[in-house]
C-alpha positions in Angstrom: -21.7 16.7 -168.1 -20.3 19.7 -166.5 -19.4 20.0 -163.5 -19.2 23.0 -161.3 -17.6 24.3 -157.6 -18.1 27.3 -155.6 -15.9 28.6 -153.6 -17.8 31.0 -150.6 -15.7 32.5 -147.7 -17.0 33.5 -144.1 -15.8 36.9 -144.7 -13.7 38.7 -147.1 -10.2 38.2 -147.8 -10.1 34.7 -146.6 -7.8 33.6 -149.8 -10.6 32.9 -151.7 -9.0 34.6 -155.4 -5.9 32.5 -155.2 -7.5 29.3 -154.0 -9.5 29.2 -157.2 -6.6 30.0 -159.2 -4.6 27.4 -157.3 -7.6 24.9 -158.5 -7.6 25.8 -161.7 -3.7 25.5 -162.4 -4.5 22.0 -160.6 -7.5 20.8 -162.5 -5.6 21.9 -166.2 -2.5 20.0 -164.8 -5.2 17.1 -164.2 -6.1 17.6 -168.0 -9.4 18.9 -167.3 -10.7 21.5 -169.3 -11.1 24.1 -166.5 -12.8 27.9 -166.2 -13.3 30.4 -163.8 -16.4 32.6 -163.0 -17.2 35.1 -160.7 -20.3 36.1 -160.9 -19.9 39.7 -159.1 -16.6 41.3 -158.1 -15.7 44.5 -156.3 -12.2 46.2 -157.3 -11.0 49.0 -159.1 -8.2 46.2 -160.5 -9.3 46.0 -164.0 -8.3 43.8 -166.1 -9.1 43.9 -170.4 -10.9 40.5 -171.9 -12.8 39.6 -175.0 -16.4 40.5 -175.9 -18.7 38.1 -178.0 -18.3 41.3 -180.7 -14.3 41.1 -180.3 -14.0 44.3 -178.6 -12.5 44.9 -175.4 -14.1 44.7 -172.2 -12.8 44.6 -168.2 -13.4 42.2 -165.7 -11.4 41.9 -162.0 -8.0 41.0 -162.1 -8.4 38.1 -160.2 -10.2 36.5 -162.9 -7.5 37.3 -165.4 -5.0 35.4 -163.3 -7.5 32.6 -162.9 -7.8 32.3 -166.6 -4.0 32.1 -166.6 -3.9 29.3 -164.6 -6.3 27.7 -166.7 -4.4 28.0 -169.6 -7.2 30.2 -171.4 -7.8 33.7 -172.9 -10.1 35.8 -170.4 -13.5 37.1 -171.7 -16.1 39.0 -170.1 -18.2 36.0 -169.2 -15.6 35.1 -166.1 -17.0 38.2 -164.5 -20.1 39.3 -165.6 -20.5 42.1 -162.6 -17.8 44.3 -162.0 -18.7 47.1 -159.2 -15.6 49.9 -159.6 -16.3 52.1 -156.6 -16.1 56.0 -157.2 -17.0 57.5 -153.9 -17.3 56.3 -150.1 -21.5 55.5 -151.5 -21.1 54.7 -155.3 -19.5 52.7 -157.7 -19.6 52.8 -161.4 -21.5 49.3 -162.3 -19.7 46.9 -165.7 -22.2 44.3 -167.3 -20.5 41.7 -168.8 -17.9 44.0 -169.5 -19.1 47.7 -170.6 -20.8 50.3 -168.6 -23.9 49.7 -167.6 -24.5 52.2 -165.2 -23.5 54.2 -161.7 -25.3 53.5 -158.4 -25.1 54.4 -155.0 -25.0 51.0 -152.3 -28.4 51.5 -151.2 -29.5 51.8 -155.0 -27.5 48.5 -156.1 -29.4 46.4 -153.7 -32.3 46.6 -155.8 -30.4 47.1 -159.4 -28.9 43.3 -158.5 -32.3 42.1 -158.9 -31.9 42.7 -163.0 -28.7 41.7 -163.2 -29.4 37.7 -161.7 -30.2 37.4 -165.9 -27.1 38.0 -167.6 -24.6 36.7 -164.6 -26.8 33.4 -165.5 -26.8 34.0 -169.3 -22.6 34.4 -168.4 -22.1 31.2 -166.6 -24.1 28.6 -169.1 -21.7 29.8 -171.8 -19.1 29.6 -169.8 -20.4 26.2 -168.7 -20.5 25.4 -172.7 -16.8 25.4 -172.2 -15.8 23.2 -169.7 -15.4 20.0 -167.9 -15.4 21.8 -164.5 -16.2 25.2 -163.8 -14.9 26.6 -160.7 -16.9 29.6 -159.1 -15.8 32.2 -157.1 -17.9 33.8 -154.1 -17.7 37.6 -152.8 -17.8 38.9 -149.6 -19.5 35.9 -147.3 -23.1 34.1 -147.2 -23.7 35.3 -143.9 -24.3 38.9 -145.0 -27.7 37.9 -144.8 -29.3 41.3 -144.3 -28.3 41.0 -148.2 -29.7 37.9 -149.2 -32.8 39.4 -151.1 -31.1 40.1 -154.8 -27.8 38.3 -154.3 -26.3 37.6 -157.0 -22.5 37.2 -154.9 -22.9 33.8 -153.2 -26.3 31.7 -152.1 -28.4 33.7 -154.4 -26.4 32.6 -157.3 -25.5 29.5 -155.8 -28.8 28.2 -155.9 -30.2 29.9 -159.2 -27.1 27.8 -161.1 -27.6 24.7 -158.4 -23.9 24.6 -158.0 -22.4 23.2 -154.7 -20.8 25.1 -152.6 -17.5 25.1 -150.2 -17.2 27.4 -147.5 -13.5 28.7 -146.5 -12.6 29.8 -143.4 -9.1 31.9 -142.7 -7.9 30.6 -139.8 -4.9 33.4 -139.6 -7.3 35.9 -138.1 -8.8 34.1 -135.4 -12.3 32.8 -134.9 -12.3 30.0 -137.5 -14.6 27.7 -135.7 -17.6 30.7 -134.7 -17.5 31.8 -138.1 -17.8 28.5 -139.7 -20.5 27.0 -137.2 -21.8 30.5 -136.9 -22.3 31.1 -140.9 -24.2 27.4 -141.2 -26.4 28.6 -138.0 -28.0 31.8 -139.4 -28.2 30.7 -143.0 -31.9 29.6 -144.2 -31.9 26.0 -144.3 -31.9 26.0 -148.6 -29.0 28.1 -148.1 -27.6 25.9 -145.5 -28.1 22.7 -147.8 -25.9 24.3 -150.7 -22.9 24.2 -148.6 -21.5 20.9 -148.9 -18.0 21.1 -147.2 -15.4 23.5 -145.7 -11.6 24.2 -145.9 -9.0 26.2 -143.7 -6.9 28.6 -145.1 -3.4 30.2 -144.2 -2.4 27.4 -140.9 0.5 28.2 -139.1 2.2 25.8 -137.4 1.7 22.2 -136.4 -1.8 21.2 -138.5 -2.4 17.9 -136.3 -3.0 20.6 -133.3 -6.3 21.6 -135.0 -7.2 18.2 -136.1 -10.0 18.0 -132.8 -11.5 21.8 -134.0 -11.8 20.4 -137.5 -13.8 17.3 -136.1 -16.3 19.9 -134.1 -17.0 21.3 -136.8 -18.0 18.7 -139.1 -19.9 18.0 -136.0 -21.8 20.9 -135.7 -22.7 21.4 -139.6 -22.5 18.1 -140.7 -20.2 19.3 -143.9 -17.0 17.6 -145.4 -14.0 17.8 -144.4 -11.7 18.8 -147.2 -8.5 19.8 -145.9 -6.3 22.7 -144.1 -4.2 24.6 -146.2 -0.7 26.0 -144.4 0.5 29.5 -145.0 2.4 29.6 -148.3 5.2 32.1 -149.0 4.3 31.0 -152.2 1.2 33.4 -152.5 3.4 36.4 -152.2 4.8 35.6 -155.5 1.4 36.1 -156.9 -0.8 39.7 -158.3 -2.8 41.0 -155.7 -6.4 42.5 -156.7 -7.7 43.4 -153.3 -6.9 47.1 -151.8 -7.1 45.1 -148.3 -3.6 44.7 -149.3 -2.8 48.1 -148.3 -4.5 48.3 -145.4 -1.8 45.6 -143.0 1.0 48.6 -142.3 3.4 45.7 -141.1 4.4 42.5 -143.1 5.6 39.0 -141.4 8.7 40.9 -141.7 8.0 44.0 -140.5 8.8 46.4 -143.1 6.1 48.3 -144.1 3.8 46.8 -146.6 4.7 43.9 -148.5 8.1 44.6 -148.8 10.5 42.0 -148.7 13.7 42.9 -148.3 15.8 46.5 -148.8 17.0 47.7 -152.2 19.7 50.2 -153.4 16.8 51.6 -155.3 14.0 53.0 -153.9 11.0 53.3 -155.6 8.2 54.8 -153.7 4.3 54.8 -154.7 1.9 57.4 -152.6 -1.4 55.1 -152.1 -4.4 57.6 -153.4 -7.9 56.4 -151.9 -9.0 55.4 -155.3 -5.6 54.1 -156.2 -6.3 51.5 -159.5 -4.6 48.7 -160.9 -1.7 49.1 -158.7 -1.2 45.5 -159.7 1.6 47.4 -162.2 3.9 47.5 -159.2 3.9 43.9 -158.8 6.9 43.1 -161.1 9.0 45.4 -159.3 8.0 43.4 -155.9 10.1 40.4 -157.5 13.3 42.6 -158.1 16.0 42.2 -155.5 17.8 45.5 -156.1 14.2 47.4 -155.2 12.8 48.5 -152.2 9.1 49.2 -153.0 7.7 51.5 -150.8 3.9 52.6 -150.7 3.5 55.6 -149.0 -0.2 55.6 -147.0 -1.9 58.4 -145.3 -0.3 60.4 -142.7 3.4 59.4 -144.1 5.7 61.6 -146.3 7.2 61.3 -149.8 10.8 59.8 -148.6 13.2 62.4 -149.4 15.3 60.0 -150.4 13.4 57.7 -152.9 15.3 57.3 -156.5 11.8 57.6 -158.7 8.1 58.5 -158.0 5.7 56.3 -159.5 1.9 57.6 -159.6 -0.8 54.6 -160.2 -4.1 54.7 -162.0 -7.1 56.4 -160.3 -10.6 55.2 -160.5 -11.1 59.0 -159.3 -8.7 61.2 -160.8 -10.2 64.4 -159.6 -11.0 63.7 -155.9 -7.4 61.7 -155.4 -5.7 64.8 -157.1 -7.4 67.1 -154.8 -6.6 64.5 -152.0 -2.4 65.3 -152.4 -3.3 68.7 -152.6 -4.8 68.4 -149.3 -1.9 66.2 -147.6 1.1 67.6 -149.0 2.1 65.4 -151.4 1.5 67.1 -154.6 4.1 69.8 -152.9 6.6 66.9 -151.8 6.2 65.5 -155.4 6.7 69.1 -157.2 9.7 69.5 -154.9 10.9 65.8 -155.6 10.7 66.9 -159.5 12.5 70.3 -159.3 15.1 68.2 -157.5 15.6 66.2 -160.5 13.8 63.2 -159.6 12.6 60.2 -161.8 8.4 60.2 -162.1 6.4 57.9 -163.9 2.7 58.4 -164.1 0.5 55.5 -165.2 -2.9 56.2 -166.6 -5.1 58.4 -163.8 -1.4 59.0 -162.2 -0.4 59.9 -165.9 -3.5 62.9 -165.6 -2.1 64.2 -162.5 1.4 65.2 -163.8 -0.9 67.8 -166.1 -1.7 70.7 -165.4 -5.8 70.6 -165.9 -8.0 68.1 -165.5 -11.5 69.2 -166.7 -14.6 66.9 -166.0 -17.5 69.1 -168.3 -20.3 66.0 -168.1 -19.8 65.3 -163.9 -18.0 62.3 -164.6 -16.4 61.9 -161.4 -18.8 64.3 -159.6 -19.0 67.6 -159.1 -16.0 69.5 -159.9 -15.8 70.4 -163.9 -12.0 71.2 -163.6 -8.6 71.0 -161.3 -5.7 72.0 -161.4 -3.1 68.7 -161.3 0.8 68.9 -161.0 1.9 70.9 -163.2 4.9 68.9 -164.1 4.1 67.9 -167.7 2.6 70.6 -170.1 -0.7 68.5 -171.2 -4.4 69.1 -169.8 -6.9 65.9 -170.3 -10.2 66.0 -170.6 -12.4 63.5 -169.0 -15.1 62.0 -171.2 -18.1 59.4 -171.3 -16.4 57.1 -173.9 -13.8 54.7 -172.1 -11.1 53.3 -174.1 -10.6 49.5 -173.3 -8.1 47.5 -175.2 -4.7 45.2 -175.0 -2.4 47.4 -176.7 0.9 46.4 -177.8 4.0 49.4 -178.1 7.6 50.4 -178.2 9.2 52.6 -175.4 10.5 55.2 -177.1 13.5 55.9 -174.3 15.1 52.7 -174.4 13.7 51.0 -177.9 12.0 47.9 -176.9 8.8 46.3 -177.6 6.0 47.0 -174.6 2.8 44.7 -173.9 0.0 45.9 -171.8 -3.9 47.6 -171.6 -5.3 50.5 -171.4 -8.3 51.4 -169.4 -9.0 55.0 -169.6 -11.9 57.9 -169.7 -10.7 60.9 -171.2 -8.0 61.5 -173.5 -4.7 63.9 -173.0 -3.1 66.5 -175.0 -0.5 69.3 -174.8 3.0 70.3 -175.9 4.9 67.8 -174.1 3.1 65.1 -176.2 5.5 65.9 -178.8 8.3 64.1 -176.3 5.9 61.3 -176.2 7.0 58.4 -174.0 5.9 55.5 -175.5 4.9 54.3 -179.6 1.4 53.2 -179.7 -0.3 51.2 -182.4 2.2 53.4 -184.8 1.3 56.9 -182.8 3.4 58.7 -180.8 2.0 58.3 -177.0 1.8 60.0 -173.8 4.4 62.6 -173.0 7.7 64.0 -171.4 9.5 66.8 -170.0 12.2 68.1 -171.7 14.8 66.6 -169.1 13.0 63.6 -169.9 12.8 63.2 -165.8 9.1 63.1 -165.7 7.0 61.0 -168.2 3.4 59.5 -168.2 1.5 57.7 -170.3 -2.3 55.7 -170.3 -0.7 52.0 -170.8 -1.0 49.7 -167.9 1.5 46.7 -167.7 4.1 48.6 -168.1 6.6 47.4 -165.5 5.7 43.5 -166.5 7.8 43.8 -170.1 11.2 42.7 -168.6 13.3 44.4 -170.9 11.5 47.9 -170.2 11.4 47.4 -166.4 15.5 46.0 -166.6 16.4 49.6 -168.2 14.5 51.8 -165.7 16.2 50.0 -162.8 19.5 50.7 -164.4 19.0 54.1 -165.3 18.2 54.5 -161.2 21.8 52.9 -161.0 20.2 49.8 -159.5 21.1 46.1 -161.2 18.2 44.1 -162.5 17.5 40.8 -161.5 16.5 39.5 -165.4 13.9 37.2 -164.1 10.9 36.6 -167.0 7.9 38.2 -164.5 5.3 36.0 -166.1 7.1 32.8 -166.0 7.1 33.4 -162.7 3.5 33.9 -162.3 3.0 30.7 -163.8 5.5 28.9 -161.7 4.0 30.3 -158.3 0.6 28.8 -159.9 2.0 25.6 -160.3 3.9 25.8 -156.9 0.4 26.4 -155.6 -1.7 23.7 -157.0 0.4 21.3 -156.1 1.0 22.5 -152.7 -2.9 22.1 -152.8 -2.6 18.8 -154.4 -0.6 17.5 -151.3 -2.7 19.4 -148.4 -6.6 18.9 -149.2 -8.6 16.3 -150.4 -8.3 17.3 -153.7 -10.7 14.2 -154.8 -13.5 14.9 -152.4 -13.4 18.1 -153.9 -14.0 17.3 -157.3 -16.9 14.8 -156.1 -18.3 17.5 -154.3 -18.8 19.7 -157.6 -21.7 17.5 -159.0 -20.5 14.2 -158.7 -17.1 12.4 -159.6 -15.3 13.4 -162.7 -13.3 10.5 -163.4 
């Protein structure tokens, strides 16, 4: 029989993403045949899995590293909800991985109530497939003024009857109230679900907390299962959340999660509905490369060696956005200067001259004028293109993996100096000092060969490392990490009873 595990936080951010993907690298290095599901998710990091029908549909990235750790293609079942917000009040609403729909927040609460069904209808297959199925949580239970239709954490929790763990970060303070206070002012059904707690990112001595982790078992009467130390490890893996933007000082404060300086500087203005800026990641790993990501309030660096502009789950507002803070006219000025640009999908748009929104899309504005910098207008459209696509650069002649994500297609003059081969077809465009280029393929910077030559042809010196191999080791450095710090075994007898 099956057996299943939720992971639940007291509040967002607590680690919960990587925890399951540390589990799941564990159980499949146990030999367990292991999946993840989540049954809602909130991020405009998409990733492209497999429809029933075998077309392509998106789910959160987190999931799609999860499925890497278990060692098995992602699909649309992992995350049957995926809320990609458009506006401070809305997000655009994928069910089991196409468009179901836009809703405002106050709208949603009532939508979740149909969407309990096919979340459900999601996990049993996925359930089909598995020893162990290891569930993550959104948000936190205690958001109880939301308990009604939840379909996030107890609400699915107890529709599936799978036990849950509650994870507390202990990094921002508090990790006793919010523990004790989460099992005091759930219902008691709710309260019942929860069957043990962890800590999450410990500095220091662990034995110093060992009294707080007695109180409270005390106080809730749940297991035990472990504290889990800050791992450098973690920074070696994708991040989904935009939370990740939001810390302006890293543990070694240089702004954002920089690690260290770079002769070649590679800077990434942070739009408000910046997407997928998972692409960066690969470059994070890259020794010569000082990553920058430039936030509200803060110039273009004069002195960066390229411009790269991320995906946009708003195209139109984030466009009007630069126009509004300067940086479209520090990026113009950076390009009449000579200076390398790379636009990735909704950052792709921007280095157009038009953008045109005819059906209200994105709202209300039918057209904009973009950057000017490439001689191409797009037009926004209803039908979304989702698909892994596999290309050929066409600067430096080597093979490209990746997805695209996309509404709207692109056209122009500059196509002809298109930057990329895709599926057979000339793709995306250029300018004719082949300085700026764009194109709608995300993953571009994680084909090693491609992302060697661009550092080069900044004059930096690559570092030749295989970007997912090290995914997959910093998975593995993970689970076993895990493997040594909780009780990995009360865990697993936790999720329905013993496995073994």
């Amino acid at each position: 029989m099956t057996k299943s595990l939720m992971l639940q936080g007291t509040g967002s951010n607590v680690g919960k993403s990587i925890l399951v993907a540390g589990l799941c690298r564990l159980a499949k290095n146990r030999g367990l045949r292991v999946m993840p599901f989540k049954p809602q998710n909130m991020s405009n990091n998409a990733a492209v899995a497999l429809c029933d029908d075998g077309s392509g549909g998106e789910i959160g990235r987190a999931q799609w590293l999860q499925a890497l750790a278990c060692g098995v293609p992602p699909h649309v079942d992992m995350n049957p909800v995926l809320l990609k917000p458009q506006t401070e009040t809305g997000s655009q609403i994928i069910v089991q991985g196409k468009i179901y729909g836009s809703a405002g927040g106050r709208e949603y609460q009532t939508l979740r109530r149909e969407l309990l069904e096919p979340v459900i209808d999601s996990y049993q297959r996925i359930k089909a497939q598995a020893d162990l199925v290891l569930v993550e949580g959104a948000g936190s239970p205690a958001e109880i003024n939301l308990r009604r239709y939840d379909i996030a954490n107890m609400g699915f929790a107890r529709a599936a009857d799978v036990p849950v763990v509650l994870v507390g970060d202990i990094d921002r303070g508090g990790v006793i109230a919010s523990l004790v206070g989460t099992h005091t002012i759930l219902d008691a059904g709710d309260r019942e679900q929860i069957k043990g707690f962890l800590i999450n990112k410990f500095r220091g001595d662990v034995t110093l907390f060992d009294e707080g982790r007695q109180q409270i078992t005390s106080f809730t009467g749940w297991k035990d299962v472990g504290v889990l130390p800050w791992l450098e490890v973690v920074a070696r893996l994708p991040e989904e959340d935009s939370v990740w933007f939001d810390n302006p000082v890293n543990d070694n404060g240089n702004n954002g999660p920089q690690q260290h300086q770079g002769s070649v500087k590679i800077v990434v203005p942070v739009f408000s509905r910046i997407a997928n800026f998972d692409d960066l990641d690969p470059l994070k790993g890259e020794d010569d490369v000082e990553l920058v990501f430039v936030r509200q309030g803060q110039d273009i660096p004069e002195d960066a060696d390229m411009i790269v502009l991320a995906g946009s789950k708003s195209t139109i507002s984030d466009m009007a956005e630069m126009e509004e803070n300067g940086w479209a006219r520090q990026i113009r000025k950076f390009a009449s200067d000579g200076g390398a640009i790379i636009g990735l999908c909704g950052g792709y748009q921007m280095l157009g001259t038009k953008i045109y929104d005819p059906q209200h899309i994105e709202g209300n504005i039918s057209e904009i004028s973009a950057l000017g910098l490439l001689d191409v207008t797009t037009v926004l459209s209803s039908g979304k293109t989702v698909r892994v696509s596999a290309a050929t650069s066409r600067e430096y002649d080597v093979a490209l993996s990746g997805y695209e994500i996309h509404l709207g297609e692109t056209h122009g003059p500059d196509c002809e100096r298109a930057m990329i081969g895709l599926g057979g077809a000339p793709h995306g465009a250029g300018s004719d000092d082949g300085k700026v280029r764009g194109c709608y393929l995300h993953g571009l910077f994680g084909n090693d060969d491609y992302r060697a030559h661009v550092i080069r042809s900044l004059g930096g010196k690559s570092s030749g490392h295989n970007y997912l191999h090290g995914v997959n080791e910093a998975l593995d450095a993970l689970a076993s990490e895990m493997e040594r710090h909780l009780d990995i075994d009360g865990l697993l007898e936790i999720a329905s009873g013993p496995l073994y």
